[in-house]
Chimera marker file (.cmm) of the C-alpha trace (Angstrom):
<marker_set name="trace">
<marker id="1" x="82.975" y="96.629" z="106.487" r="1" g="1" b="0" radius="0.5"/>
<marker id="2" x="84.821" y="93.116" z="105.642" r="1" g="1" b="0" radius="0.5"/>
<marker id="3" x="88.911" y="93.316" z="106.100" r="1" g="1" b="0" radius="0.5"/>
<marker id="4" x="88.903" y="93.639" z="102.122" r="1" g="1" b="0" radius="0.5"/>
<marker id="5" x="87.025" y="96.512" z="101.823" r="1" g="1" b="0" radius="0.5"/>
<marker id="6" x="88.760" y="98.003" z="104.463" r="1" g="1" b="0" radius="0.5"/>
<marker id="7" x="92.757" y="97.325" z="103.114" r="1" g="1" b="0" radius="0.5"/>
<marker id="8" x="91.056" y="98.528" z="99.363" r="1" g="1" b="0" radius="0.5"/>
<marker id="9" x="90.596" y="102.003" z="100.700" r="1" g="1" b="0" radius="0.5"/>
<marker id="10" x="93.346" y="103.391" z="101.653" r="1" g="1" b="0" radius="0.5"/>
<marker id="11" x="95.638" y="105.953" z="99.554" r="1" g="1" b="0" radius="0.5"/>
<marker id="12" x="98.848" y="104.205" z="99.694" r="1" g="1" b="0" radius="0.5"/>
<marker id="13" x="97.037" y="100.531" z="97.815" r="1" g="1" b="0" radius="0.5"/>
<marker id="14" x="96.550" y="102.201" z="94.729" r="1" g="1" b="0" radius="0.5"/>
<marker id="15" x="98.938" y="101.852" z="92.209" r="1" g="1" b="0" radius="0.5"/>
<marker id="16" x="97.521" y="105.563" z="90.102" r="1" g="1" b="0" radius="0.5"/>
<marker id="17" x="96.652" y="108.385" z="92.247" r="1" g="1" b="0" radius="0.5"/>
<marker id="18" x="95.437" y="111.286" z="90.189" r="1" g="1" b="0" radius="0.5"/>
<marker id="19" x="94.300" y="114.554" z="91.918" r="1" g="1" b="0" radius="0.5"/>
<marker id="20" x="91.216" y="117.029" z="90.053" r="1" g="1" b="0" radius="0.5"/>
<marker id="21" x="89.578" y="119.657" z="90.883" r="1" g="1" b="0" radius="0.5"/>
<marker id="22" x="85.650" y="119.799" z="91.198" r="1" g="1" b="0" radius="0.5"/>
<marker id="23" x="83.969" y="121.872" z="88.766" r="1" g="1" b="0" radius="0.5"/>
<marker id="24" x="81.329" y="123.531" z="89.083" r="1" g="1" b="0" radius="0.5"/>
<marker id="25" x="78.910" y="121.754" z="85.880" r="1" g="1" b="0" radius="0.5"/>
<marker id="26" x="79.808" y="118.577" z="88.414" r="1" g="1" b="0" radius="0.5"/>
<marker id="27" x="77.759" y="120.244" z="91.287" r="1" g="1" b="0" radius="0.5"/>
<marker id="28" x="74.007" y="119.766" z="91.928" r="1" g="1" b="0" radius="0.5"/>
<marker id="29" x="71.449" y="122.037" z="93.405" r="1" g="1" b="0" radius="0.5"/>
<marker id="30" x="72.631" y="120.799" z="96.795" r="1" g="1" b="0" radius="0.5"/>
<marker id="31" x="76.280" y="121.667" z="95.896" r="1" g="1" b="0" radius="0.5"/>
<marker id="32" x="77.453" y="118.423" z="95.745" r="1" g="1" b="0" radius="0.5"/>
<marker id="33" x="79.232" y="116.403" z="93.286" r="1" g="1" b="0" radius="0.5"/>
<marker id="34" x="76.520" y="114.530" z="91.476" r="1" g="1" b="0" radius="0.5"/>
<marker id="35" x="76.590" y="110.651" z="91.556" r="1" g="1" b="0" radius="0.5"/>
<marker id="36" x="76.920" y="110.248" z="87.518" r="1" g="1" b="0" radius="0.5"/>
<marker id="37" x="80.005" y="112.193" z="87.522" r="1" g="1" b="0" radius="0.5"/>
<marker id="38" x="81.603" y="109.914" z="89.741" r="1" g="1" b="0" radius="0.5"/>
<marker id="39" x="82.015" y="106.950" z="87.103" r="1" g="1" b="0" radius="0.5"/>
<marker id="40" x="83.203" y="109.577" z="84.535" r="1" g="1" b="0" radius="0.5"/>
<marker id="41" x="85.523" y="110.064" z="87.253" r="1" g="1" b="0" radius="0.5"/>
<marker id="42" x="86.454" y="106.285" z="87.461" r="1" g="1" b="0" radius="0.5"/>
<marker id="43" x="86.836" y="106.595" z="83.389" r="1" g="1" b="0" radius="0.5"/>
<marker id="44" x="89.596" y="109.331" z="83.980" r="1" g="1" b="0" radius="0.5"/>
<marker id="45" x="91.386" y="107.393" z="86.601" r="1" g="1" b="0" radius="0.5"/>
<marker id="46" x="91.331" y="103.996" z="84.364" r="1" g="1" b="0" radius="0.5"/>
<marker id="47" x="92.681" y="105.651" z="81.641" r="1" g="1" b="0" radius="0.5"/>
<marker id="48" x="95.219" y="107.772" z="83.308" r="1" g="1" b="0" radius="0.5"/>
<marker id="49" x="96.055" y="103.976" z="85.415" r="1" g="1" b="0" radius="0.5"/>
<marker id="50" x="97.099" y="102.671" z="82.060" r="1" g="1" b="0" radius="0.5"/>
<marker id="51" x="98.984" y="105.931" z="80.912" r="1" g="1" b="0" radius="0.5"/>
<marker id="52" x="101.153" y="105.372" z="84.010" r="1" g="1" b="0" radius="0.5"/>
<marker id="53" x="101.571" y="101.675" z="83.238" r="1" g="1" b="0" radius="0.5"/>
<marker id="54" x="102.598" y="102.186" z="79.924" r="1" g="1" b="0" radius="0.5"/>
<marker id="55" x="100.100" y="100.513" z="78.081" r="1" g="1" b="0" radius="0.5"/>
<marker id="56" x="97.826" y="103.446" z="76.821" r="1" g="1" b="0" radius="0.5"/>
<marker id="57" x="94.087" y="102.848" z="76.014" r="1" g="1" b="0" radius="0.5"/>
<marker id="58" x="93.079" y="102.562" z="73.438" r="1" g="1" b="0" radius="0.5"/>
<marker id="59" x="96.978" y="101.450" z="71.429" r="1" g="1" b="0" radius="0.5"/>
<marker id="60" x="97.696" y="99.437" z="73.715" r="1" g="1" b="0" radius="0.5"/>
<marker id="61" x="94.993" y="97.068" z="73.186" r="1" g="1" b="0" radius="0.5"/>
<marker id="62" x="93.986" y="97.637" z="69.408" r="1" g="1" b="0" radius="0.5"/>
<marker id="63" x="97.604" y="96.229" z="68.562" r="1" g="1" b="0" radius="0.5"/>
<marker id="64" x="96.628" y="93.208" z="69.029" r="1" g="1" b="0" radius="0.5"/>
<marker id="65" x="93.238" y="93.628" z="67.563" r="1" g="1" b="0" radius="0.5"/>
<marker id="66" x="91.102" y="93.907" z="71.102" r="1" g="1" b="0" radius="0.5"/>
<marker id="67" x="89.185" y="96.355" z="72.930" r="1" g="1" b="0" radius="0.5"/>
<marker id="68" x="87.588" y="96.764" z="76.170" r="1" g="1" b="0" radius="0.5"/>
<marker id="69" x="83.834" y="96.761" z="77.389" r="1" g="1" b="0" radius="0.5"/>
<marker id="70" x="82.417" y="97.574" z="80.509" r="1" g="1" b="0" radius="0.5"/>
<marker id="71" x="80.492" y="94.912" z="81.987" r="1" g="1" b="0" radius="0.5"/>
<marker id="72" x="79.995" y="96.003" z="85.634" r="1" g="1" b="0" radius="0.5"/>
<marker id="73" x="79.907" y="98.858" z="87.897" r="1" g="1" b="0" radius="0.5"/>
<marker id="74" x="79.393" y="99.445" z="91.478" r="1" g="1" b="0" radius="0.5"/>
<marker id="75" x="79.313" y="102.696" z="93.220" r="1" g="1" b="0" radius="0.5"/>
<marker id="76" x="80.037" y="102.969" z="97.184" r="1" g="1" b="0" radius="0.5"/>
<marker id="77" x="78.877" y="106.755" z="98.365" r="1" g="1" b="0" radius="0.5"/>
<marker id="78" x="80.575" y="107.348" z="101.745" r="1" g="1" b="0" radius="0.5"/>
<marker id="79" x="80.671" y="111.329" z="101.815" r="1" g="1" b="0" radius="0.5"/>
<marker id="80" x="80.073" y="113.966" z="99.214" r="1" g="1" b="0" radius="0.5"/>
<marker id="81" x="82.803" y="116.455" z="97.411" r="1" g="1" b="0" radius="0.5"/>
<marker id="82" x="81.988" y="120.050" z="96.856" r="1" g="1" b="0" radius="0.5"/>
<marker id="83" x="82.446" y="122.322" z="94.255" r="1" g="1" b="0" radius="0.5"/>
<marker id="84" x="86.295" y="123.796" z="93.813" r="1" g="1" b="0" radius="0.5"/>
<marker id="85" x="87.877" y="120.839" z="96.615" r="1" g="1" b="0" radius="0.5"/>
<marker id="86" x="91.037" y="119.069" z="95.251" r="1" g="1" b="0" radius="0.5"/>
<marker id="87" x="90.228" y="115.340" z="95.291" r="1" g="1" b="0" radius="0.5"/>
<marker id="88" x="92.175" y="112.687" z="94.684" r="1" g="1" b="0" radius="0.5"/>
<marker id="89" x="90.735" y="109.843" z="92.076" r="1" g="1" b="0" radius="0.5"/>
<marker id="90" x="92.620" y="106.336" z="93.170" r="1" g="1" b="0" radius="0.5"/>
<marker id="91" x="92.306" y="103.370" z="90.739" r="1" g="1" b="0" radius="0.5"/>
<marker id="92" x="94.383" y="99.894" z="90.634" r="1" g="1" b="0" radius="0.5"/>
<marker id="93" x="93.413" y="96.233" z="88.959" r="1" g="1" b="0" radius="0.5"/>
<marker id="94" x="92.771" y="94.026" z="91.702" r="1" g="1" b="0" radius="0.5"/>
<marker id="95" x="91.548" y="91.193" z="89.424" r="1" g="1" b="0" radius="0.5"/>
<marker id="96" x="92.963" y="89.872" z="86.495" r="1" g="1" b="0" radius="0.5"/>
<marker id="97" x="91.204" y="86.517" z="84.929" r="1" g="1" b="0" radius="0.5"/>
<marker id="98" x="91.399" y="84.969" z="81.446" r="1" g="1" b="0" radius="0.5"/>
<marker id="99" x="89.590" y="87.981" z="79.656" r="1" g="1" b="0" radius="0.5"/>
<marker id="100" x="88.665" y="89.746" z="82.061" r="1" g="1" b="0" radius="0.5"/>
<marker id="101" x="89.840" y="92.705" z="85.009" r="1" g="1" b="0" radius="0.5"/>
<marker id="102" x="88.254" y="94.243" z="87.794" r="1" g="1" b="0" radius="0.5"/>
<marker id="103" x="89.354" y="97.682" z="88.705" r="1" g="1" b="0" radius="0.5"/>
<marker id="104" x="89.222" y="98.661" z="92.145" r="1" g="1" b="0" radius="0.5"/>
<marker id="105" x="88.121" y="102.875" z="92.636" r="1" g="1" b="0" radius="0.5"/>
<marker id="106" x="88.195" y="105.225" z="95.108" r="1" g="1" b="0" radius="0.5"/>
<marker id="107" x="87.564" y="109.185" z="95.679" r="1" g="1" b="0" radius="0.5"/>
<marker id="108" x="89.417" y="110.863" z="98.711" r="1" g="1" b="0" radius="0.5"/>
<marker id="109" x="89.856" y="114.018" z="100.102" r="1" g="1" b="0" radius="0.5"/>
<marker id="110" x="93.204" y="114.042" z="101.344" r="1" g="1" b="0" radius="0.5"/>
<marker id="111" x="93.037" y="110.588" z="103.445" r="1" g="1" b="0" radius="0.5"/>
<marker id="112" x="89.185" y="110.454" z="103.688" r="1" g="1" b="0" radius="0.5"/>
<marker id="113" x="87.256" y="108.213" z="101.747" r="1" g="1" b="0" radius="0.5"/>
<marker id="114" x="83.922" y="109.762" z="99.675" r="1" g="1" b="0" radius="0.5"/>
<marker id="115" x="83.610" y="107.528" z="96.998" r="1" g="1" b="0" radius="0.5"/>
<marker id="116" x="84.475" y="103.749" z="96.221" r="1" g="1" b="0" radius="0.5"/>
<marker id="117" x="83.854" y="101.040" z="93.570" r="1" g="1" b="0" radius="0.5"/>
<marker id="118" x="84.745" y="98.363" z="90.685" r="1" g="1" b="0" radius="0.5"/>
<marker id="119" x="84.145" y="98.685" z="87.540" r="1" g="1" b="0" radius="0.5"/>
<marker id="120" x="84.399" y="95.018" z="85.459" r="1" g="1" b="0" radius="0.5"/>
<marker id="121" x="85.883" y="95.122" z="81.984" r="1" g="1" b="0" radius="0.5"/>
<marker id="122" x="86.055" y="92.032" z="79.341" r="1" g="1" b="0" radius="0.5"/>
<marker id="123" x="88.606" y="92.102" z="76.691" r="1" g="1" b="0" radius="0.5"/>
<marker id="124" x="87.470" y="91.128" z="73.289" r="1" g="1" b="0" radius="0.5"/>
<marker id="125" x="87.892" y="91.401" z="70.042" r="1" g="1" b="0" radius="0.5"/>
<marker id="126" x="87.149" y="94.475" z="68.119" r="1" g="1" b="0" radius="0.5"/>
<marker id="127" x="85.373" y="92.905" z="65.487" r="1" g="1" b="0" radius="0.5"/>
<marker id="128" x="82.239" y="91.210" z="66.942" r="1" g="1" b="0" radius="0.5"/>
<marker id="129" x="83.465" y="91.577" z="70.519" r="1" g="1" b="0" radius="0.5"/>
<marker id="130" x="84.326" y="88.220" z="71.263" r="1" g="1" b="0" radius="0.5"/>
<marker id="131" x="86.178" y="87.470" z="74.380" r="1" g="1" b="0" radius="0.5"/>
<marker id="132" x="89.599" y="86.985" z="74.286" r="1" g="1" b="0" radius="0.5"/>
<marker id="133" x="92.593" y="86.735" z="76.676" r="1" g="1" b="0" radius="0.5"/>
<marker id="134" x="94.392" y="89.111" z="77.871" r="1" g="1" b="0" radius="0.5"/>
<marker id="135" x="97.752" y="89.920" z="75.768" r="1" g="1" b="0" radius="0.5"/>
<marker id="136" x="100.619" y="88.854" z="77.586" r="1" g="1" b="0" radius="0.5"/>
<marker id="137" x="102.796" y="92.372" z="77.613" r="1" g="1" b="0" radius="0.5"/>
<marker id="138" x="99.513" y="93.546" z="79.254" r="1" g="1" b="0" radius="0.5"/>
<marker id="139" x="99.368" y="91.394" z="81.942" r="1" g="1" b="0" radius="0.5"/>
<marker id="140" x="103.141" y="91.701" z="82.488" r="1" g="1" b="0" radius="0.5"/>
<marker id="141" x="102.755" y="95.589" z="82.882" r="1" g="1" b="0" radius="0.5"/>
<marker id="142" x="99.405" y="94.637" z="85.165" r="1" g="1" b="0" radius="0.5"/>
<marker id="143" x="101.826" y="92.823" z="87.536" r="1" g="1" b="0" radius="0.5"/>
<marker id="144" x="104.780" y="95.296" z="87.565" r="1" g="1" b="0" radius="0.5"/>
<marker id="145" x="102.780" y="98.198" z="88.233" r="1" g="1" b="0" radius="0.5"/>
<marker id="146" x="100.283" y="97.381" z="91.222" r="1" g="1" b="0" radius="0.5"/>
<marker id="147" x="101.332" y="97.741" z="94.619" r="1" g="1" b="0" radius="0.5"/>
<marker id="148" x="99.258" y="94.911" z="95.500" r="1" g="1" b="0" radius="0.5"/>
<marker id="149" x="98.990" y="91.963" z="93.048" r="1" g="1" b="0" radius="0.5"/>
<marker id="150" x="96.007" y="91.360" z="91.626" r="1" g="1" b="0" radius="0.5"/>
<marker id="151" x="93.926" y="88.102" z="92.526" r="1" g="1" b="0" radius="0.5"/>
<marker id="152" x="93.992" y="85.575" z="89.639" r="1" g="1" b="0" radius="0.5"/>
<marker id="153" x="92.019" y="83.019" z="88.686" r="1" g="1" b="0" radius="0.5"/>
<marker id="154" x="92.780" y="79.518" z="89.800" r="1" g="1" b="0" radius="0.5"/>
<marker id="155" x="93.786" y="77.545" z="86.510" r="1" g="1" b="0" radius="0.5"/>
<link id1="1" id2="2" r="1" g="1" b="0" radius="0.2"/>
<link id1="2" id2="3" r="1" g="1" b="0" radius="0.2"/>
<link id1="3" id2="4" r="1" g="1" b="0" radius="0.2"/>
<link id1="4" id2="5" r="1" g="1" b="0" radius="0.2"/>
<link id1="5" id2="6" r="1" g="1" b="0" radius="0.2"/>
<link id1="6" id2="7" r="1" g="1" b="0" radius="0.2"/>
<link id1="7" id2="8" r="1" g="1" b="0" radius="0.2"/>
<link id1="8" id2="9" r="1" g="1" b="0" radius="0.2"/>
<link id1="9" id2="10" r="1" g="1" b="0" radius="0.2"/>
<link id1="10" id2="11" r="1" g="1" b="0" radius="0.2"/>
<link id1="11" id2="12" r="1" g="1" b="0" radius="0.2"/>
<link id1="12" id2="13" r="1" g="1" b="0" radius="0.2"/>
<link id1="13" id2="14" r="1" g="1" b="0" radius="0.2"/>
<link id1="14" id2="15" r="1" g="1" b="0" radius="0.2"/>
<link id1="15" id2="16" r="1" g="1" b="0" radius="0.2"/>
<link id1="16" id2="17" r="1" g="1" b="0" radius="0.2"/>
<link id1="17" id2="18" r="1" g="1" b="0" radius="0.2"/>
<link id1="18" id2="19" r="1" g="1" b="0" radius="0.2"/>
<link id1="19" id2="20" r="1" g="1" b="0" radius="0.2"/>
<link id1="20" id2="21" r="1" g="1" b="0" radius="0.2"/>
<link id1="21" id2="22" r="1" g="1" b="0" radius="0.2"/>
<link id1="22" id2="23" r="1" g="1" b="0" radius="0.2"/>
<link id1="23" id2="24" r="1" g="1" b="0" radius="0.2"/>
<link id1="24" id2="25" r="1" g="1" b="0" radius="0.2"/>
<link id1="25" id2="26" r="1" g="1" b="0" radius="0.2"/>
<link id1="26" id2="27" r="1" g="1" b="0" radius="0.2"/>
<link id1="27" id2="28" r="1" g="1" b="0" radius="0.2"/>
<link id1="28" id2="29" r="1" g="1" b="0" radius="0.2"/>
<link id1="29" id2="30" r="1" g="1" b="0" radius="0.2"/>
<link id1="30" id2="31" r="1" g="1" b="0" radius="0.2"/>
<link id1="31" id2="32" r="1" g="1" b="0" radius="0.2"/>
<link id1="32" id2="33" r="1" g="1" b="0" radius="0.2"/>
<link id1="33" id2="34" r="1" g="1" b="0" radius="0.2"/>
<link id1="34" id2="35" r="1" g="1" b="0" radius="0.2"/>
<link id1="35" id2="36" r="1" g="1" b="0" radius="0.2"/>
<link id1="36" id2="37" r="1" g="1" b="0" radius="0.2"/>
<link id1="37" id2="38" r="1" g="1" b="0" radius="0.2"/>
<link id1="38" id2="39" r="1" g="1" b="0" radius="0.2"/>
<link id1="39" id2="40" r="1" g="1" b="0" radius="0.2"/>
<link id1="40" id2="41" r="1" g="1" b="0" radius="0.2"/>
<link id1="41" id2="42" r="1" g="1" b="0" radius="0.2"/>
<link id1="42" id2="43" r="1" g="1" b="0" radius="0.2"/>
<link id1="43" id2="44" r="1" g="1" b="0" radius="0.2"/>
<link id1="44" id2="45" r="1" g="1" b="0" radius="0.2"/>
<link id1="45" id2="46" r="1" g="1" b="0" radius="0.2"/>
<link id1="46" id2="47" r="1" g="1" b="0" radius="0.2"/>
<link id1="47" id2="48" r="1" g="1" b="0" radius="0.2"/>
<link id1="48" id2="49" r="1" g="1" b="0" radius="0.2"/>
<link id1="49" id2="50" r="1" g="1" b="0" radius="0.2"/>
<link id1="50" id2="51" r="1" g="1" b="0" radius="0.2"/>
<link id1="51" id2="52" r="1" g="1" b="0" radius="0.2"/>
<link id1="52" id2="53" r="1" g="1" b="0" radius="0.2"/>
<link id1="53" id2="54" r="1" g="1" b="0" radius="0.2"/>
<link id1="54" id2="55" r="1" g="1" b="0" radius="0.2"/>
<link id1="55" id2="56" r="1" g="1" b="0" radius="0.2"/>
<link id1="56" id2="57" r="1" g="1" b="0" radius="0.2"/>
<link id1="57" id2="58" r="1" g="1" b="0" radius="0.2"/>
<link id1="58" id2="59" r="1" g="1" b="0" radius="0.2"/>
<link id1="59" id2="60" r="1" g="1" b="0" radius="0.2"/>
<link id1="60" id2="61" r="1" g="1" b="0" radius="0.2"/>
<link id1="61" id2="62" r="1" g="1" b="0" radius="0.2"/>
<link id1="62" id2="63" r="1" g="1" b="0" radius="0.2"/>
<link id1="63" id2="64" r="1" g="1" b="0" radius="0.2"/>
<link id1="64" id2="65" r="1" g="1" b="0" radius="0.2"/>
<link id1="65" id2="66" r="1" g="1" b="0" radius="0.2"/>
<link id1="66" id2="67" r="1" g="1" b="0" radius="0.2"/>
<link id1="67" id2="68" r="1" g="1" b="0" radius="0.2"/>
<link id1="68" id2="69" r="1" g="1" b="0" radius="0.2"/>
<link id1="69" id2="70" r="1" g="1" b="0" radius="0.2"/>
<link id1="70" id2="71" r="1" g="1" b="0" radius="0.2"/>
<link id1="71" id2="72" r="1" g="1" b="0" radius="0.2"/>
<link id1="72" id2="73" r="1" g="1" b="0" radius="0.2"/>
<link id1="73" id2="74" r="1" g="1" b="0" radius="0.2"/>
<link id1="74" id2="75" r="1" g="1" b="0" radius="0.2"/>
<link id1="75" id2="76" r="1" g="1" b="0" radius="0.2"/>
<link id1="76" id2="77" r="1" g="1" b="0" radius="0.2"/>
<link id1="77" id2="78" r="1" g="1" b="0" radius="0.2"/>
<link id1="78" id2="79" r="1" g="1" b="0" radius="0.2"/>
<link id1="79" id2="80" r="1" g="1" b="0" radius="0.2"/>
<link id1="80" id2="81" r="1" g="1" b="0" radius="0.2"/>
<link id1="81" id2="82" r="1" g="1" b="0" radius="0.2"/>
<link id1="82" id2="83" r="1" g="1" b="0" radius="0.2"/>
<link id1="83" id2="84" r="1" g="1" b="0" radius="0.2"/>
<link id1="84" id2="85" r="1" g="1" b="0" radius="0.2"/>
<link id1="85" id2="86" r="1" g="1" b="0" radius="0.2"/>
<link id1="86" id2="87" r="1" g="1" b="0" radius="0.2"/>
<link id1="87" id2="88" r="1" g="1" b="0" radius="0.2"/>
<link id1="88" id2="89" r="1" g="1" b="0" radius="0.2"/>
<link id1="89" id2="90" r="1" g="1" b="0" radius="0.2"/>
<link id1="90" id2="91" r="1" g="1" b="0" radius="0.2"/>
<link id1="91" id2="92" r="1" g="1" b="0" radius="0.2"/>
<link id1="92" id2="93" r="1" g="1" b="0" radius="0.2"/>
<link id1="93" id2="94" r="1" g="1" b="0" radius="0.2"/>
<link id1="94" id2="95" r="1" g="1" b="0" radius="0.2"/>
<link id1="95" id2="96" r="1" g="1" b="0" radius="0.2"/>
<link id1="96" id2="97" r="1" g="1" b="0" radius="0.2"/>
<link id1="97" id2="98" r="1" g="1" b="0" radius="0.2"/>
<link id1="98" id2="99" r="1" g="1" b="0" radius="0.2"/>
<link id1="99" id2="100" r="1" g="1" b="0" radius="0.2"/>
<link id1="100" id2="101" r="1" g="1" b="0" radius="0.2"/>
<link id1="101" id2="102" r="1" g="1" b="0" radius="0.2"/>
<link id1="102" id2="103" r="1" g="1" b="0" radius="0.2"/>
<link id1="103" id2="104" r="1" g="1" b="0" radius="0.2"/>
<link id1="104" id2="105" r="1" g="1" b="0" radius="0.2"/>
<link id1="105" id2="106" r="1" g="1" b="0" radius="0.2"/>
<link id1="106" id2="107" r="1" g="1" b="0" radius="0.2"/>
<link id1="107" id2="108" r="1" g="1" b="0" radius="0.2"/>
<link id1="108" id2="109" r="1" g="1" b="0" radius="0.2"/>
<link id1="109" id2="110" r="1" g="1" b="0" radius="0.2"/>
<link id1="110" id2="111" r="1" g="1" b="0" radius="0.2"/>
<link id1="111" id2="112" r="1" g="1" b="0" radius="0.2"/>
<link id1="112" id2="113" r="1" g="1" b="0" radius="0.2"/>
<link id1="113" id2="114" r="1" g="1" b="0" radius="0.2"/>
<link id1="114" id2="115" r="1" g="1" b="0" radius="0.2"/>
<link id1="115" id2="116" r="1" g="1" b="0" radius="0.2"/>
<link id1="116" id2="117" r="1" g="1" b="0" radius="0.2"/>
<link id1="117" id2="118" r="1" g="1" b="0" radius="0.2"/>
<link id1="118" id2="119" r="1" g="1" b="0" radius="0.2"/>
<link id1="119" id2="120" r="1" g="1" b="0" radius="0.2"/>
<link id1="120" id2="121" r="1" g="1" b="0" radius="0.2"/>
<link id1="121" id2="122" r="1" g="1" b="0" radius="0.2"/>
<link id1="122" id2="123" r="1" g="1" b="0" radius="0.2"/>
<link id1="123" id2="124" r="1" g="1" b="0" radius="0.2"/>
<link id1="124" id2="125" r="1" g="1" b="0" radius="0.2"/>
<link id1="125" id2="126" r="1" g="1" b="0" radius="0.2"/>
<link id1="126" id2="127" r="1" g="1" b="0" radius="0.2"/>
<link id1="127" id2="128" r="1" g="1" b="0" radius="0.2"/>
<link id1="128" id2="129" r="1" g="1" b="0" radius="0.2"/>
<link id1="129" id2="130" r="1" g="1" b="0" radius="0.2"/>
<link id1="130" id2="131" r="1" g="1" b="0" radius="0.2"/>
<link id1="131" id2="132" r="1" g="1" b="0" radius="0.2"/>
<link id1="132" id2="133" r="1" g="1" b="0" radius="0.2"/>
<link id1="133" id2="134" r="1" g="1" b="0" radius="0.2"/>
<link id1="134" id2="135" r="1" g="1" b="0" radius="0.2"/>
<link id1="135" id2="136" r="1" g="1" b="0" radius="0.2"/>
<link id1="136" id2="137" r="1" g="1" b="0" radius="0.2"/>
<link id1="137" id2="138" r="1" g="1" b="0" radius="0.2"/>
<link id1="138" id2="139" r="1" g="1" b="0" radius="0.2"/>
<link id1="139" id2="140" r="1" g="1" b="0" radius="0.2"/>
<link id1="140" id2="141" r="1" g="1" b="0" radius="0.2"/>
<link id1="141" id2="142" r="1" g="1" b="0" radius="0.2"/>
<link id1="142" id2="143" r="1" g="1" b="0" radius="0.2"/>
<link id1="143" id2="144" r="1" g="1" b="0" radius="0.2"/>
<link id1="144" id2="145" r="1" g="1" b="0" radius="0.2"/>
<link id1="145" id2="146" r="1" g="1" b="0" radius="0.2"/>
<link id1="146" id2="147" r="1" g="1" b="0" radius="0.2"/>
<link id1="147" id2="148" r="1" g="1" b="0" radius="0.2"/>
<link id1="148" id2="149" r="1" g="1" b="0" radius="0.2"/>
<link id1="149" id2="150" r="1" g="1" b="0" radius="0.2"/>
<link id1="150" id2="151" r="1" g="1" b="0" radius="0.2"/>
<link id1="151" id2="152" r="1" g="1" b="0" radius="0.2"/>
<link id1="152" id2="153" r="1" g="1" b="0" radius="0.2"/>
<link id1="153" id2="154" r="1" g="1" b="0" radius="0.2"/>
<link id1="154" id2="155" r="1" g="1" b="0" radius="0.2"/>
</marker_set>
């Protein structure tokens, strides 16, 4: 595991920490949480990440005429969480380009790492989804809420 991965994992490097419980339609036949449900997961912890920041999906963003896509997702599996544990869904921007942000994921157990990922959005317009930067205000909130900054791009 590279020094990156290792500093992105930890509880206190996340900027929203949201705790859920797992339900039971979340379990498999082995009793696990099953691997779909984990970007659903990642949904609820973007969305709650820009509740906290104050820029709330989708108002935020439709102000100013643009949306959000996914373009990318990767999914980490470290250890699996069972039906009726308290987990803790983790989520902070650690990239922020021209029209485009990377969220950074995670899925603990108290300090324990199950579950961790990025998920790539572009912003565009709404109309014919053309990319677009990033309204200011938004990237202003962006770099007063994380507790790490996010990487830019050069440029």
């Amino acid at each position: 595991m590279s020094e990156r991965t290792q500093a992105s994992t930890r509880p206190d490097d996340f900027a929203l920490l949201h705790p859920i419980r797992v339900r039971w339609a979340e379990t498999d036949k082995q009793g696990i949480v099953f691997n779909g449900h984990y970007l659903t997961w990642f949904d609820i912890a973007q969305t709650e990440h820009f509740r906290e920041m104050g820029f709330r999906y989708p108002n935020g963003l439709e102000r100013h005429g643009l949306d959000i896509f996914v373009v990318n997702a990767t999914i980490d599996y470290r250890s699996p969480a069972h039906f009726d544990e308290m987990v803790t869904l983790a989520a902070r921007i650690e990239y922020l380009g021209r029209s485009s942000l990377r969220f950074r994921m995670a899925v603990f157990r108290d300090d324990a790492l199950l579950v961790e990922g990025t998920v790539t959005y572009v912003i565009a317009t709404k109309e014919g989804r053309v990319p677009s930067p990033m309204p200011v205000a938004f990237v202003e909130r962006v770099l007063a809420f994380e507790k790490r900054s996010p990487e830019r791009k050069a440029g």
